[in-house]
N, C-alpha and C positions, 0 to 999 in steps of 0.2 A: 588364386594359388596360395597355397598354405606349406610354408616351410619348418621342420624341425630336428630339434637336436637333442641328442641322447645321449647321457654322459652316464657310461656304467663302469662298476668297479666289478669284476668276476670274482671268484673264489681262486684261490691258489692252487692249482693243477687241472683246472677245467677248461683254461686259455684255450685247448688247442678243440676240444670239442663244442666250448663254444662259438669258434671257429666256423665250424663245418657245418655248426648250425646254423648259423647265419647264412652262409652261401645256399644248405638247401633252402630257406624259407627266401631269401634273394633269391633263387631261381624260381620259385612259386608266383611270388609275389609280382616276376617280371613276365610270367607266364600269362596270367590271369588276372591282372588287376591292372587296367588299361591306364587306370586314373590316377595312378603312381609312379611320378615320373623319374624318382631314382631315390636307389632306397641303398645304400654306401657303408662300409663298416671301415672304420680306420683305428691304428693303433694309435695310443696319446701320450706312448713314451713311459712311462711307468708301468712294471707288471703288471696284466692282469684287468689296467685301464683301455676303456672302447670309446670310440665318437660313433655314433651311426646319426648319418645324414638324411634325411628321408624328404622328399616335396610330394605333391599330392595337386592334383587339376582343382579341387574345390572342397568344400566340406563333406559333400556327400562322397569321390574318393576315400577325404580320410576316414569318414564310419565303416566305408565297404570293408577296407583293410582293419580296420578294428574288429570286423564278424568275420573276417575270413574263415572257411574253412580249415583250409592252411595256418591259419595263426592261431587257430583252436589246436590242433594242435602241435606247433614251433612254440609260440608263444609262455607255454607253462613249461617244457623242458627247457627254453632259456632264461624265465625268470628262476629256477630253482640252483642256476649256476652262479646268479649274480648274489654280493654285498651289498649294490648300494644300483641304485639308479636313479637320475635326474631329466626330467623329460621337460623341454622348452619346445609351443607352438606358436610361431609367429604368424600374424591374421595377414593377408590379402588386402585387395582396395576394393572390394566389391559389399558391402554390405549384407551382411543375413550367409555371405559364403566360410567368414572366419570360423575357425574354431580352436579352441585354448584346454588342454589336457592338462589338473593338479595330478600332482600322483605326492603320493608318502606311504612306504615301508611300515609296517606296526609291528610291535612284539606279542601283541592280542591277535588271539586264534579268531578266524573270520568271522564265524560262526555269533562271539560275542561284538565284533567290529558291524558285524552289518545289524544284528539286535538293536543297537545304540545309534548305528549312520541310520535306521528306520525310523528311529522314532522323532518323530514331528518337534513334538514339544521340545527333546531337548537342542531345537535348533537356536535358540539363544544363547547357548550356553558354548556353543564354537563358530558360528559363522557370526559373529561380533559386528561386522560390516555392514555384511547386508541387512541382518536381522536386527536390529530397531527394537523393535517391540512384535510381539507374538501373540495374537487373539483370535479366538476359536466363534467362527460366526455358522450357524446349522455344519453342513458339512466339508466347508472348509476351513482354510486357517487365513488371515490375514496380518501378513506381516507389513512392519511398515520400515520401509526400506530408501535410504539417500535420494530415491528416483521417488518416494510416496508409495501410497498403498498398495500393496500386491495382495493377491489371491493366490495360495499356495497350497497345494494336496500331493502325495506322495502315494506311486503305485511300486507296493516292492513284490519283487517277483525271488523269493530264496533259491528257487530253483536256478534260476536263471545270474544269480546272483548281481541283481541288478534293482537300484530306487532309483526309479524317475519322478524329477523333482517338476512337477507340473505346474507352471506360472504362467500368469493370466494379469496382465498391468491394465487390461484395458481393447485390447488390439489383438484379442484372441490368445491361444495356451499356446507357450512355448515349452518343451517339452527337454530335459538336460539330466544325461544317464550318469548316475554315481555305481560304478562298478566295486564290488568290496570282494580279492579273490583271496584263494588259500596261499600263501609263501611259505615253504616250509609251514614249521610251527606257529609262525604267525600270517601277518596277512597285509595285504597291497590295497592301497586307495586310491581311487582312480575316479577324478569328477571332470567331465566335460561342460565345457558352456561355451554356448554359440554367440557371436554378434548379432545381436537383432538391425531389423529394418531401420534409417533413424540413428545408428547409435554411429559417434564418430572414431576412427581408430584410436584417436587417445581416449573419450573415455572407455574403451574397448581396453584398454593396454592398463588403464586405473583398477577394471575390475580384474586384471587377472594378476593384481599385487593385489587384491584382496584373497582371490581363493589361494591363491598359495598362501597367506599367511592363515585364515581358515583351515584348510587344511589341516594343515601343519596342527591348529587347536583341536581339530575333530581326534587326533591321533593321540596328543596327550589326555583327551576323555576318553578313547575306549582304552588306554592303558591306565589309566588308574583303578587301584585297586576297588 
């Protein structure tokens, strides 16, 4: 089971629609998404501030609800309402079921945000953490990372607006979507990573104070001039 919380700030006068959007995509989501066991919107006392409370049966749950139909399109009519939003996933006890969503707001139009989240090389330069050191062996990249050597290749789909960040330790490719979409003027970042088989909830909970503070680095590269 996979629990999360979402802390959002709306826009001043859009409270009440987005409102209503949240109950139509709650009535969707309770419709046709078996594997989501309740998905809650609460006020947090300040104008304009949201909690939505979301749980999910497993990992694959919460990807279904991330491609939903429905959330294709719920999802961009309620990010275009929001200031600010802060999304915490807390992993389960089951191993290879967790999953842990960064997200950070940009003031770079997507278009430049995914150009620069595409490009390989300059993964040095914001994932601090994991990336070590970065060497290019035929046609992949081998990073060397706190856990040792990885194998890493990146399939970006623009269309799709989607880099999969394709990792290989050893014990076969694990596969982890970095979503880069339009917000307004600028643009939303959005990196999933999954618990692998093996890994224990704390250091599970280690790496996900790494991608958040990543993140966060990835954001100030594609905003600079």
């Amino acid at each position: 089971m996979i629990g999360g919380i979402k802390r959002v700030q709306v826009r001043a006068g859009s409270e009440a629609d987005f409102e209503a959007a949240h109950r139509a995509l709650a009535a969707q989501v309770k419709a046709h998404e078996p594997g989501t066991l309740s998905y809650e919107l609460f006020r947090d006392g300040a104008p304009g501030r949201y909690v939505v409370l979301d749980c999910y049966r497993d990992g694959e749950a919460l990807a279904a609800h991330n491609v939903s139909p429905h959330g294709a399109i719920w999802f961009p009519r309620m990010r275009a309402m929001l200031e600010r939003i802060d999304v915490s996933y807390f992993p389960g006890h089951a191993p290879g079921d967790a999953q842990y969503t960064a997200l950070s707001l940009t003031r770079a139009p997507w278009e430049k945000a995914f150009r620069l989240a595409a490009d390989l090389r300059l993964l040095p330069r914001w994932a601090t953490r994991f990336c070590q050191e970065l060497r290019e062996e035929g046609e992949t990249f081998v990073v060397r990372s706190p856990q040792g050597d990885v194998r890493l290749r990146y399939e970006a789909d623009a269309a799709a607006r989607v880099i999969w960040h394709c990792i290989d330790a050893g014990g076969g490719e694990l596969r982890m979507p970095m979503r880069v979409l339009p917000h307004g003027p600028g643009s939303l970042l959005l990196f999933t990573i999954q618990q692998p088989a093996g890994c224990s909830d704390a250091a599970f909970h280690e790496q996900i104070g790494w991608v958040d503070q990543e993140i966060g680095q990835l954001r100030e590269l594609v905003e600079a001039p």
